[in-house]
C-alpha positions in Angstrom: 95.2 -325.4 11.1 97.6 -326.6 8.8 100.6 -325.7 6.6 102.1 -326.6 3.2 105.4 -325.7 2.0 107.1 -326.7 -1.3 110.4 -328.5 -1.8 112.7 -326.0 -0.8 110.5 -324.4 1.5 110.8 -320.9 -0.4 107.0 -321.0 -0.7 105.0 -321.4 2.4 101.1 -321.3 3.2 99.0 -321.5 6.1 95.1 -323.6 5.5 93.2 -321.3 7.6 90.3 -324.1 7.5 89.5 -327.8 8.0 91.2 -330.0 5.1 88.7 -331.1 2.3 88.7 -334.3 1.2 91.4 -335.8 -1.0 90.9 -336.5 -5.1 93.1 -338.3 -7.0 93.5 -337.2 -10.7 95.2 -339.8 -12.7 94.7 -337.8 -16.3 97.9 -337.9 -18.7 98.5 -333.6 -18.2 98.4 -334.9 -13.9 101.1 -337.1 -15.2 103.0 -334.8 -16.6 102.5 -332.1 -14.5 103.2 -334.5 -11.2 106.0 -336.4 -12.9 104.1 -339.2 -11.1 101.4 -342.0 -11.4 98.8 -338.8 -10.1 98.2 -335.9 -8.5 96.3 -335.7 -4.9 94.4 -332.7 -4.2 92.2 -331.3 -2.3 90.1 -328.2 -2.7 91.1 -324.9 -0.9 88.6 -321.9 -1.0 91.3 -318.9 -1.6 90.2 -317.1 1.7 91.2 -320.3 3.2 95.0 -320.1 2.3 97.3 -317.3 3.3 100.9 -317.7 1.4 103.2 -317.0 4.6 106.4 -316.7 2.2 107.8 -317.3 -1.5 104.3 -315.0 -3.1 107.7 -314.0 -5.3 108.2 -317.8 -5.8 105.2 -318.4 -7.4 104.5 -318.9 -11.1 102.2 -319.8 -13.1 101.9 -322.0 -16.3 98.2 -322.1 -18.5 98.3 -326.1 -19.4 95.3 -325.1 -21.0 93.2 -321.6 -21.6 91.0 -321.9 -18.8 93.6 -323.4 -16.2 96.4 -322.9 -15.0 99.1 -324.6 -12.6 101.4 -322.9 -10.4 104.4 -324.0 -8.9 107.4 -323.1 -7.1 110.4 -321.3 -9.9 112.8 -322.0 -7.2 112.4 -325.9 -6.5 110.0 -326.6 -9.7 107.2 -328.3 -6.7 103.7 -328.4 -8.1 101.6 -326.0 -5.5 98.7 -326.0 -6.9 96.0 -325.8 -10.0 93.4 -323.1 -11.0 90.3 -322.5 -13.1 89.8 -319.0 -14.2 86.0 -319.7 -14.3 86.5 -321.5 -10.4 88.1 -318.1 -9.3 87.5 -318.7 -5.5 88.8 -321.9 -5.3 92.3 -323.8 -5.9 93.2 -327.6 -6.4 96.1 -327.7 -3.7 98.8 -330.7 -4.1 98.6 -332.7 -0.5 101.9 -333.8 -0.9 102.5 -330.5 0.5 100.9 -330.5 3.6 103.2 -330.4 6.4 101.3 -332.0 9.3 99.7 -335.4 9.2 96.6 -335.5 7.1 93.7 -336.6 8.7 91.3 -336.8 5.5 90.7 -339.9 2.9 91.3 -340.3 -1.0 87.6 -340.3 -1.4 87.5 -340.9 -5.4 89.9 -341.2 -8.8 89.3 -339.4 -11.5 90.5 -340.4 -15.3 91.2 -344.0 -14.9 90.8 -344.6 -18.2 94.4 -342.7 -18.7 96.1 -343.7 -15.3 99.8 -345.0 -15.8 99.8 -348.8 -16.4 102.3 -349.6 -14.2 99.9 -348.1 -10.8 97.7 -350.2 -9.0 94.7 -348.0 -7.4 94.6 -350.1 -3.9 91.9 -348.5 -2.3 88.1 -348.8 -1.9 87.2 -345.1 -3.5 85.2 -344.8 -6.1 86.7 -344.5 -9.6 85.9 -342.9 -12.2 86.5 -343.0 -16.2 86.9 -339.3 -16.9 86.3 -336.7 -15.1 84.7 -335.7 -11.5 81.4 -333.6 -11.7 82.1 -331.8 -8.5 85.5 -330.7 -9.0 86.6 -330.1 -12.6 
C-alpha cells in the first residue's frame, strides 16, 4: 500500500492497490499546471484511493470542459487530473507518493511541446501528441 500527501500535508490519501505505471505528459497546459518541464502520473481507479484527510482541501479547476485538475487550496500542490467522460479513474501526480516508487516512466506524451530546455534521458517510448491509452 501506499500514500500520497501534498505539500503541506493537509491533503492525504491512501492507494489501496498496486501503483500503475508512470506517464510523463510534457503538453504546454502540464507545463503550466506543474510549473515544471512535466507532469508524472500514474493512473488510480477511484476505488483505489481513499483521501485519509484535507477532502476540505481539495479543489478543483476545469483547464478544459471535459477535465479538470484538482489541487490542494492550502499549499496550491497539483493532486491530481480528471476526465468527466473517464469517471472511474484519476491521473494522480507521483511526485506525491510518499514511499519509494517501485514502477518505471514507461512513455512521454506531447514531445512535440516539451520545454526546450529538458532533456528526456530515458529509454521510454515517446510520443508526439497524445497517448491512446490514457488521454
Amino acid at each position: 500500500m501506499f500514500t500520497a500527501s501534498c505539500l503541506c500535508e493537509g491533503i492525504q490519501l491512501r492507494l489501496l492497490a498496486p501503483l500503475n505505471p508512470i506517464y510523463i505528459c510534457h503538453c504546454k497546459q502540464c507545463q503550466k499546471a506543474q510549473g515544471a518541464a512535466f507532469a508524472a502520473i500514474t493512473q488510480v481507479e477511484i476505488k483505489d484511493m481513499q483521501v485519509v484527510k484535507g477532502e476540505n482541501l481539495l479543489q478543483s479547476y476545469f483547464a478544459t470542459p471535459n477535465k479538470k485538475r484538482v489541487f490542494c487550496k492550502q499549499c496550491g500542490s497539483p493532486v491530481y487530473s480528471a476526465r468527466l467522460d473517464k469517471p472511474d479513474v484519476v491521473r494522480l501526480r507521483a511526485g506525491l507518493i510518499n514511499e519509494s516508487v517501485d514502477v518505471n516512466v514507461v512513455s512521454h506524451a506531447y514531445v512535440n511541446s516539451k520545454a526546450f530546455w529538458h532533456v528526456i534521458g530515458d529509454q521510454a517510448p515517446q510520443y508526439p501528441e497524445a497517448l491512446p491509452s490514457i488521454n
